[in-house]
C-alpha positions as CSV (number, residue, x, y, z in Angstrom):
1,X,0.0,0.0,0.0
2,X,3.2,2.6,0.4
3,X,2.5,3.7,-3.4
4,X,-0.6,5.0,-2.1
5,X,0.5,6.7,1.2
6,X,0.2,9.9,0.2
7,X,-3.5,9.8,-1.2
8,X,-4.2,7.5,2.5
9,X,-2.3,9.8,4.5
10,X,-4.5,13.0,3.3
11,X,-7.8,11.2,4.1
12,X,-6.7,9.4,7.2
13,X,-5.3,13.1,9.1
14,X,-9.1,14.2,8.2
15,X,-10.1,11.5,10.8
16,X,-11.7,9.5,8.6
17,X,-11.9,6.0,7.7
18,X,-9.9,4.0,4.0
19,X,-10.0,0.1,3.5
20,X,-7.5,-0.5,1.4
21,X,-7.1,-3.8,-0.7
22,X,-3.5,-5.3,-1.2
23,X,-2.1,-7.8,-3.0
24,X,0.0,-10.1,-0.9
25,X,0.4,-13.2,-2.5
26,X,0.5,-13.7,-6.5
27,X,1.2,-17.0,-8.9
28,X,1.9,-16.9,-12.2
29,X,0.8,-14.2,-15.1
30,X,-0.1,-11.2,-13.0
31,X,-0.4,-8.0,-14.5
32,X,0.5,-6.1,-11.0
33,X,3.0,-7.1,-8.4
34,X,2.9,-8.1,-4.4
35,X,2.0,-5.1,-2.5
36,X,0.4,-3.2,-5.3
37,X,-3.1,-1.7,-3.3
38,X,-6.1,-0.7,-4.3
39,X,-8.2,1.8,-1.5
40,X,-11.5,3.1,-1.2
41,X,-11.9,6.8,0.2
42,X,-14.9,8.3,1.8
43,X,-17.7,8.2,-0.6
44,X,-16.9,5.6,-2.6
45,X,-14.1,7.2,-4.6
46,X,-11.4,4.6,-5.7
47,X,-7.7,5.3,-6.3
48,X,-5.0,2.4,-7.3
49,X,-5.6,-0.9,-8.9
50,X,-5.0,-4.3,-8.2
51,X,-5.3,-5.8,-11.4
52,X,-6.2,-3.4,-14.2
53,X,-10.0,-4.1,-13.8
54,X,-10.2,-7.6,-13.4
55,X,-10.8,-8.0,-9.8
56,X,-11.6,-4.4,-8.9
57,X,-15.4,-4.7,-8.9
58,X,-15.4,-7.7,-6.5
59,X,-13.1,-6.1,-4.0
60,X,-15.0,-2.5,-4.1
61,X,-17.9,-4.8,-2.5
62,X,-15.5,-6.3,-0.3
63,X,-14.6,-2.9,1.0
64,X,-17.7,-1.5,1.6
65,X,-18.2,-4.5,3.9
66,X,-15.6,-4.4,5.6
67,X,-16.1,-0.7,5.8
68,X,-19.2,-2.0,7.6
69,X,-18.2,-4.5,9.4
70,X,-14.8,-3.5,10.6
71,X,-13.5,-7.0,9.8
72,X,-10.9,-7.9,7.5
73,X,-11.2,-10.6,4.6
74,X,-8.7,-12.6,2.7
75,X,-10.1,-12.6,-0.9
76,X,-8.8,-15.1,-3.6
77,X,-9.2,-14.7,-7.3
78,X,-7.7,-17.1,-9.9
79,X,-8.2,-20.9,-11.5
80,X,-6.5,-24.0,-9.8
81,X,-6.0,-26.5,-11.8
82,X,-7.5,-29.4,-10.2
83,X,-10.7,-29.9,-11.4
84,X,-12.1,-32.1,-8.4
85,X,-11.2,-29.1,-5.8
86,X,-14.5,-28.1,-4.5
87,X,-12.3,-24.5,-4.9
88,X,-11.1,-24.8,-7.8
89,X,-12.5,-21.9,-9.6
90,X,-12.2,-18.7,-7.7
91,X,-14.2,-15.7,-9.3
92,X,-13.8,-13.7,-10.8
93,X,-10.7,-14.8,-12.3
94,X,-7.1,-12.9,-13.3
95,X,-7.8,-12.6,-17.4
96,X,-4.2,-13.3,-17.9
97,X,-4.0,-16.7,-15.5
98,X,-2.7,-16.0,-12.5
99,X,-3.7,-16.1,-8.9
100,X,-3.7,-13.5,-6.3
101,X,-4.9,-13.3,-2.6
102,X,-5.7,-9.6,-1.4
103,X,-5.8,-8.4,1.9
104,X,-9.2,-6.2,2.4
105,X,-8.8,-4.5,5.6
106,X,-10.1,-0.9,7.1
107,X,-7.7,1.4,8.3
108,X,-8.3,4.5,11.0
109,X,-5.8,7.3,12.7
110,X,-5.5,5.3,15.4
111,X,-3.6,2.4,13.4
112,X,-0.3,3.9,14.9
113,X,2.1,1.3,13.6
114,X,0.7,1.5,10.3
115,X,0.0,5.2,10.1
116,X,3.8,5.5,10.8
117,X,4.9,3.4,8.3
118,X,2.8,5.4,5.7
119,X,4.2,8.8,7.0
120,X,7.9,7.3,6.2
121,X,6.9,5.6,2.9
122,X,5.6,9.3,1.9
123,X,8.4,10.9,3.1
124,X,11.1,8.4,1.0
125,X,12.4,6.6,4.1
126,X,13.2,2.9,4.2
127,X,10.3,1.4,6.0
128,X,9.1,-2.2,6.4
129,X,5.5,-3.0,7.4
130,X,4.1,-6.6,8.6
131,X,0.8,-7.9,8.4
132,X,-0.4,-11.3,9.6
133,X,-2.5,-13.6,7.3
134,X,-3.4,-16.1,10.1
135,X,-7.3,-16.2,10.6
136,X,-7.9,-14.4,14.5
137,X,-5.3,-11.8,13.8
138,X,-5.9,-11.0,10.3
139,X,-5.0,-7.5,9.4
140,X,-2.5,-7.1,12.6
141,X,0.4,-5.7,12.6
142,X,3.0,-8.1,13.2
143,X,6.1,-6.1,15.5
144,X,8.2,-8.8,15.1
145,X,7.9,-10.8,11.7
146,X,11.6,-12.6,11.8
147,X,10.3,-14.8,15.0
148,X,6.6,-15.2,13.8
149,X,5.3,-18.4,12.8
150,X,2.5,-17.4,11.5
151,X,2.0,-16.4,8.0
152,X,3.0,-12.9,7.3
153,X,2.4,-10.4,4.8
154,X,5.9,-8.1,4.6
155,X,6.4,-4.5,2.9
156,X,8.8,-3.0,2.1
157,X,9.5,0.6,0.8
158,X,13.2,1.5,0.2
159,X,14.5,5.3,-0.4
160,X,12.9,7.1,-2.6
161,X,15.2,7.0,-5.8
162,X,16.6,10.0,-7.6
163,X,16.7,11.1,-11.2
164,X,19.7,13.4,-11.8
165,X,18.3,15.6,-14.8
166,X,21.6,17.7,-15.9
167,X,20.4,20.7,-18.4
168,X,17.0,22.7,-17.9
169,X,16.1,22.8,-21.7
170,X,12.3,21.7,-23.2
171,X,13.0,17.7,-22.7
172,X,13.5,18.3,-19.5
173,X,10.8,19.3,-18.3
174,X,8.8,16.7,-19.6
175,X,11.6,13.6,-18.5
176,X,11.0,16.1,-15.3
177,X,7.0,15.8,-15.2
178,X,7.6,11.5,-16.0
179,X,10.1,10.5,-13.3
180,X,8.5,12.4,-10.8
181,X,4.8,10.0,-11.8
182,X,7.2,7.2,-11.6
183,X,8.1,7.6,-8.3
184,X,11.7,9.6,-8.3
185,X,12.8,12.5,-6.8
186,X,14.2,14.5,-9.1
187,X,16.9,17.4,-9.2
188,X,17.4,19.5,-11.9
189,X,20.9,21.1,-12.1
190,X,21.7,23.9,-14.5
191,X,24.0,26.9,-14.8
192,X,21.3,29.2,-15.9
193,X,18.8,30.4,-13.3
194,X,16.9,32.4,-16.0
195,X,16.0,28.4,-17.1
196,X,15.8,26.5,-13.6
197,X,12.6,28.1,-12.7
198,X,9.8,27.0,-10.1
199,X,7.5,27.7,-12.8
200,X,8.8,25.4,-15.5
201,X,9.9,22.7,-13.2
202,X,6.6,22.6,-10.8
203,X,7.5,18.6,-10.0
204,X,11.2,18.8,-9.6
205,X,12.1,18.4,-5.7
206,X,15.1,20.3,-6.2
207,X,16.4,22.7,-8.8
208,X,19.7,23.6,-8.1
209,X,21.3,26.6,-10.0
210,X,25.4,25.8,-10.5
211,X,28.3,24.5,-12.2
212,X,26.6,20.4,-12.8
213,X,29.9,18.7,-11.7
214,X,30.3,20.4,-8.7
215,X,26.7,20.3,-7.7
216,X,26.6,16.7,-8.3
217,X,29.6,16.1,-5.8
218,X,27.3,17.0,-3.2
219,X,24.2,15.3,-4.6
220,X,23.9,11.4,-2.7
221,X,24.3,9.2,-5.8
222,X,23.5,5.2,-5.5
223,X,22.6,2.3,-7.5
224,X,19.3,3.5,-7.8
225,X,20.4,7.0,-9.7
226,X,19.7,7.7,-12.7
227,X,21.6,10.3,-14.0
228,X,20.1,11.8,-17.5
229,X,22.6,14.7,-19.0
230,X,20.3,16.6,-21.5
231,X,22.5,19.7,-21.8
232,X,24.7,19.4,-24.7
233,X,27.7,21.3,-23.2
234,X,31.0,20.4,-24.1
235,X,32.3,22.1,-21.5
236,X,31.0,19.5,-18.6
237,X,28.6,16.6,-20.0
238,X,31.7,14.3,-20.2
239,X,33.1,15.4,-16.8
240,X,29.0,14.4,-15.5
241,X,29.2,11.0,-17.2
242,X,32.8,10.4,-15.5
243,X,31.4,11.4,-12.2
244,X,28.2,9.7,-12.4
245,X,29.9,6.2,-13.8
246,X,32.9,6.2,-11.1
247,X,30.3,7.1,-8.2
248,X,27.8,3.8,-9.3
249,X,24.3,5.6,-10.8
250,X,22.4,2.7,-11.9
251,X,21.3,4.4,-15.0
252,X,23.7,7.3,-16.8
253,X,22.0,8.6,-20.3
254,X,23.3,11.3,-22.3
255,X,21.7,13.1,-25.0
256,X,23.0,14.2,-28.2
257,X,24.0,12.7,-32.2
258,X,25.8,9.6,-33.2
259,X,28.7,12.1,-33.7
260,X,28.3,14.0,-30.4
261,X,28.5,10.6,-28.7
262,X,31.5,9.5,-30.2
263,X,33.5,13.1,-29.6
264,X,32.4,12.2,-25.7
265,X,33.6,8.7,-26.0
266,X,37.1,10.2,-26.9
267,X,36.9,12.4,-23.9
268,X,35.6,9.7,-21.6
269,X,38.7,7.1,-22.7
270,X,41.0,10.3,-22.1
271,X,39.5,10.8,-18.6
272,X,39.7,6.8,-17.9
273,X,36.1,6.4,-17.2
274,X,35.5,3.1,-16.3
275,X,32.2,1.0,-17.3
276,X,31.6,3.0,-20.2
277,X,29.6,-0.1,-21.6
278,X,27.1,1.2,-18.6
279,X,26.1,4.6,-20.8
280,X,22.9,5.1,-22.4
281,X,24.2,7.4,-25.3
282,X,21.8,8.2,-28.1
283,X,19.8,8.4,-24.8
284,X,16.3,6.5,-24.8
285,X,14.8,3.5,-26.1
286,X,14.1,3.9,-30.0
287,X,10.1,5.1,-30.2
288,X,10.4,7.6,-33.5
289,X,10.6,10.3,-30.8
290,X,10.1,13.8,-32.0
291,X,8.2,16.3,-29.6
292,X,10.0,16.9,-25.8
293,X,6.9,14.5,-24.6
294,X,7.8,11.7,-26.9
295,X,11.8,12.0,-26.1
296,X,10.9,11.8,-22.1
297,X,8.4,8.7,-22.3
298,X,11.8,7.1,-24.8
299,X,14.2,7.7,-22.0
300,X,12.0,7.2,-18.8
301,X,11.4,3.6,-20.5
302,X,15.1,3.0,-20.8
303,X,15.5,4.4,-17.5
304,X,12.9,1.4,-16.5
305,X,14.4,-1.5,-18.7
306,X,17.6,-1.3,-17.0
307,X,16.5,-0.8,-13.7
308,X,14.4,-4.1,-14.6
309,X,16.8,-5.8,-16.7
310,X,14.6,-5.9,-19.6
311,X,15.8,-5.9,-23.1
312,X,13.0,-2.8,-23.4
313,X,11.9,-4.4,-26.8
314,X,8.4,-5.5,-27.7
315,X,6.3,-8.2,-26.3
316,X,5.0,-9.2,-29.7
317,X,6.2,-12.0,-31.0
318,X,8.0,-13.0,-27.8
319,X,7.0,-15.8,-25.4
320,X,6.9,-16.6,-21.7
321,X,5.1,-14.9,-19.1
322,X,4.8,-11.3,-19.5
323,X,4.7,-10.2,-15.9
324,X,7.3,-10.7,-13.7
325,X,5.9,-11.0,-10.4
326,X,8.1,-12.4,-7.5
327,X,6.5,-14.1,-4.6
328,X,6.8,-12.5,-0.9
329,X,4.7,-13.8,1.2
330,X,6.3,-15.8,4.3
């Protein structure tokens, strides 16, 4: 549920009452992971999605009973393939095969643990959230999940990661506008303050006006980064990539020409840069990009394929499951 802490947090410091719907266990095709939540606000609004429509009209009646009721329900939706199970056939059923188990429970203020672990989940802190799956405690939070033996649902939200956007021209504003939907924190570093305004980057967390290699010495830069250099500067966009590479971003793109990228590629070898396999130069997945919009969803999705280890090519004419959904549940 963390992707939805700050839409719960809003309604729940208005003293009223969510359920929210989670998935907590999934086999097979799935077109949503573990933890992805579904919630149901004060009258009757729904935000999130559990399965892209499949299951949502089952589990907004579940809610408003256990908005009701108070109690929480274990749902299951899916086909099992033994035909002589008297459960066999759970409805409705995941379109694309899988099976799924959702947690339906109602949350308040009081929930203190839980509350808490929403408020750090919005605020980018690593948090970690238990829930039991054992019939009498359904629902609870667990304290102590490492020495429980009963079955236990387990969150977890990591930082928050950051996109590193290096050069406040048109693109970046929209690659801006799509990291931040995708869940990043983004700075934008330019030179130029007449550029790096509030009013052209409304979702950037930080817009730092100076020199980009020196502002990104004092920028915290992990495996998570993604560092996207958009400027076209010769006088620093190699000196970024070398900085970025050396320190470990997990995603380094740089705009610019088949010709620009080789002139930085000569720079880079002079500088030593290690894992220059690692850069993303043409930046972005091939699309037929053209407008700023176009160009931010091509790079956003390359900033994704790596991140996931995809190939970021198309699903037609492929084979094997298309969703990848690990199994978390202990």
């Amino acid at each position: 549920m963390f992707e939805l802490a700050p839409r719960l947090l809003a309604v729940l410091d208005t003293g009223a009452t969510v359920v929210v719907a989670t998935a907590v266990s999934m086999t097979g095709s799935a077109p949503s992971g573990v933890g992805t939540s579904m919630a149901v606000l004060p009258g009757g609004q729904v935000v999130g999605t559990i399965s892209g429509g499949c299951v949502e009209g089952s589990l907004f009646l579940t809610a408003e009973q256990v908005l009701e009721t108070g109690g929480p329900v274990l749902e299951r939706f899916g086909f099992d393939d033994d035909p002589d199970d008297p459960d066999a056939v759970w409805a409705p059923a995941l379109r694309c095969g899988g099976r799924v188990e959702v947690l339906v429970h109602r949350v308040t203020a009081e929930d203190h643990l839980l509350v808490g672990a929403l408020r750090d989940a919005a605020a980018g802190l690593p948090t970690t959230l238990a829930l039991s799956l054992e019939p009498g405690t359904l629902g609870a939070v667990v304290t102590a999940p490492d020495g429980c033996r009963d079955r236990v649902f387990v969150e977890r939200s990591d930082h928050r990661p950051r996109c590193v956007v290096v050069g406040a021209v048109e693109t970046a504003v929209a690659v801006t506008n799509a990291a931040a939907v995708l869940g990043y924190a983004v700075t934008v570093v330019d030179p130029r303050p007449v550029f790096l305004t509030d009013e052209r980057f409304p979702a950037a967390d930080e817009r730092i006006v100076g020199w980009p290699t020196r502002v990104l010495e004092g920028v915290h830069v992990d495996g998570t980064t993604a560092v996207v250099v958009l400027s076209h500067d010769d006088r620093f966009d190699a000196a970024v990539i070398d900085q970025a590479l050396r320190r470990g971003a997990g995603y380094v793109g740089a705009m610019g020409s088949r010709a620009t990228h080789e002139r930085r590629l000569a720079e880079l070898h002079a500088l030593g840069t290690p894992d220059l396999d690692r850069l993303r130069s043409p930046i972005g997945l091939d699309i037929g990009a053209r407008t700023p919009a176009e160009t931010a969803l091509s790079i956003m999705a390359e900033v994704v394929a790596v991140r996931t280890g995809s190939s970021g090519g198309a699903l037609t004419g492929g084979s094997g499951p298309i969703h990848r959904v690990p199994v978390r549940v202990s």
